[in-house]
C-alpha positions in Angstrom: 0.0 0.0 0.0 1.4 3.8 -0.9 0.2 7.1 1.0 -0.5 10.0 -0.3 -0.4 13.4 1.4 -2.7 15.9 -0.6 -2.2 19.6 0.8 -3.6 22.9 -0.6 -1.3 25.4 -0.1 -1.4 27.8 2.9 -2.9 31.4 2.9 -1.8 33.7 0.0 -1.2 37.7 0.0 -3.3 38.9 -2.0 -2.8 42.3 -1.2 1.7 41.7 -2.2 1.2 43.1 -5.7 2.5 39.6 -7.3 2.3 40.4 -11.2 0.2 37.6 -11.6 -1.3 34.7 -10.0 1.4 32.2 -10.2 3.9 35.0 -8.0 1.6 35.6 -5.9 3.6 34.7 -2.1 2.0 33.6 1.3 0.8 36.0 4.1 2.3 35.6 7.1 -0.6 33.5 8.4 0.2 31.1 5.5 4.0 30.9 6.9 3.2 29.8 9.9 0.8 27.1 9.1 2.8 26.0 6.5 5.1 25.5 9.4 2.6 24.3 11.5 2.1 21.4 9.4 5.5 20.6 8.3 6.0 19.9 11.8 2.8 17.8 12.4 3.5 15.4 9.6 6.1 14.4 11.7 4.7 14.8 14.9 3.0 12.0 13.5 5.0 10.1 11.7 3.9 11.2 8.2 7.4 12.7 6.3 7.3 12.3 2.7 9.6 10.5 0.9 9.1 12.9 -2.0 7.4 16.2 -2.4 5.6 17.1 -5.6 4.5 20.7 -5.8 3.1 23.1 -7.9 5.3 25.6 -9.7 3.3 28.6 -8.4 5.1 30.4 -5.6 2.4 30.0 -2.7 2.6 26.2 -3.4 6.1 25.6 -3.5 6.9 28.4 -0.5 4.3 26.1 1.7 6.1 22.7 0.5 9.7 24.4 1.5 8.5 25.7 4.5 6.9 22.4 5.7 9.5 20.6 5.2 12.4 22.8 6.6 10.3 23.0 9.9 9.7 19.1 9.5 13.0 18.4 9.4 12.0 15.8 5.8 15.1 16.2 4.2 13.1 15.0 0.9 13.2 16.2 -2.5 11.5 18.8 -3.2 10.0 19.1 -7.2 8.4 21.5 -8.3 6.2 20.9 -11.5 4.0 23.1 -13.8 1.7 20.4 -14.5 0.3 20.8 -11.0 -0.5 24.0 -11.7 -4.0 25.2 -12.7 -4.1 20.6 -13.4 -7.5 18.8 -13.0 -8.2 15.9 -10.9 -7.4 13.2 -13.5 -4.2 15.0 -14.5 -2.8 14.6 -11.0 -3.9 11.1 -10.9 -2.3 10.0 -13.7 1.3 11.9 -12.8 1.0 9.4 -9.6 1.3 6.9 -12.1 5.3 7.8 -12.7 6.3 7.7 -9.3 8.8 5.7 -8.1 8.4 2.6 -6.7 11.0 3.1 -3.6 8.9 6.1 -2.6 6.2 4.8 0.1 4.8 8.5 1.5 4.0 11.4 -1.4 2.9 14.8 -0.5 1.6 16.7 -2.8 0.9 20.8 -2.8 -1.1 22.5 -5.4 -4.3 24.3 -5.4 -8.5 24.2 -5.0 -10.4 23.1 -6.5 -8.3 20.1 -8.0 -7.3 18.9 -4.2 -10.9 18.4 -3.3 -11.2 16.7 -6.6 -8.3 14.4 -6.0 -9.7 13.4 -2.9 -12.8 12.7 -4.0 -12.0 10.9 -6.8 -9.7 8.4 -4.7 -12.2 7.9 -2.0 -15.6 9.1 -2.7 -15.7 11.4 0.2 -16.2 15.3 0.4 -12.8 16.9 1.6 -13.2 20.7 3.0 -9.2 21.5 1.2 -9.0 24.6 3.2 -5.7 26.5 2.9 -2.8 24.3 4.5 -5.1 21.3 5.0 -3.7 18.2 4.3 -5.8 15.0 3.7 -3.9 11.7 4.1 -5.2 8.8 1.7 -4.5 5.1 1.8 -4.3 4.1 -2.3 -5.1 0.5 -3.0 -1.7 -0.4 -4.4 1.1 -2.7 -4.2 4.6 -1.9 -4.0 4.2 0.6 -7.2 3.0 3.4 -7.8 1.5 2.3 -11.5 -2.2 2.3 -11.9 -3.2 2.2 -15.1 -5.9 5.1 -14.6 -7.7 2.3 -12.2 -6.9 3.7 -8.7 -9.3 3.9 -5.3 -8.4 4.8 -2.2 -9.3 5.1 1.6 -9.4 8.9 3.6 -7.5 8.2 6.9 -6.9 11.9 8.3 -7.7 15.4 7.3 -5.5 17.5 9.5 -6.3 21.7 9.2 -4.4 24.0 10.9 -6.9 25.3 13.0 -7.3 22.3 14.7 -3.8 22.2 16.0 -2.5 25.6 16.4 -2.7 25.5 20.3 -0.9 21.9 20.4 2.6 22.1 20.9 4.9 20.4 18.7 8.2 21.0 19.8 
């Protein structure tokens, strides 16, 4: 069985004047849940074996800044195809991954996350910003699916949910 990690990026600035939506950076609540969570996936025992991210900055800031305050010490790729991609696009790039890598996290945007989600399980995911939904996939020791892949929601962890929790 794989994992995969689905998280919407965290809270953008949409006041920073980014010349257009793919700039556009996190506000500083968006750094610090990014943060947040980066250090709950380990808390927990979730660290990725490999990161794919979006190319657009709010994406890939909230995958580096996860995974600095995680302590992952995965690669970290950035990809345009995650980028304004819909829910059978991302499901198909699973398709190239690795075998060796067990836990994926991926960082893009909504609506495609809850889309992803759904599509693997069935259920209704609230993909709030930094919310990560952990998923189960029914596979073996590949990642190769042939379009032909289901899954099982274990966790959706949001930031608001653990911002008093210590995770030192």
């Amino acid at each position: 069985m794989k994992r995969l990690l689905v998280m919407r990026h965290a809270k953008s600035d949409w006041d920073a004047g980014a010349r257009s939506d793919h700039a556009r950076p996190l506000n500083r609540r968006g750094v610090d849940s990014a943060r947040l969570m980066g250090r709950l996936i380990s808390a927990i025992g979730e660290q990725p074996d490999l990161v794919l991210t979006s190319s657009a900055v709010r994406a890939a800031t909230t995958a580096e800044l996860a995974a600095d305050s995680g302590a992952w010490g995965c690669e970290i790729r950035p990809t345009d195809s995650l980028y304004e991609a819909d829910p059978e696009a991302v499901i198909q790039l699973l398709d190239g991954i690795p075998s060796v890598v067990e836990r994926l996290l991926i960082v893009g945007h909504q609506p495609t996350w809850s889309g992803v989600v759904h599509r693997l399980t069935g259920g209704s995911v609230s993909m709030r910003t930094a919310t990560v939904a952990v998923v189960d996939l029914m596979l073996g020791s590949s990642w190769a699916h042939g379009g032909d892949l289901s899954g099982e929601l274990v966790a959706v962890l949001q930031p608001r949910h653990f911002a008093d929790v210590r995770l030192d």
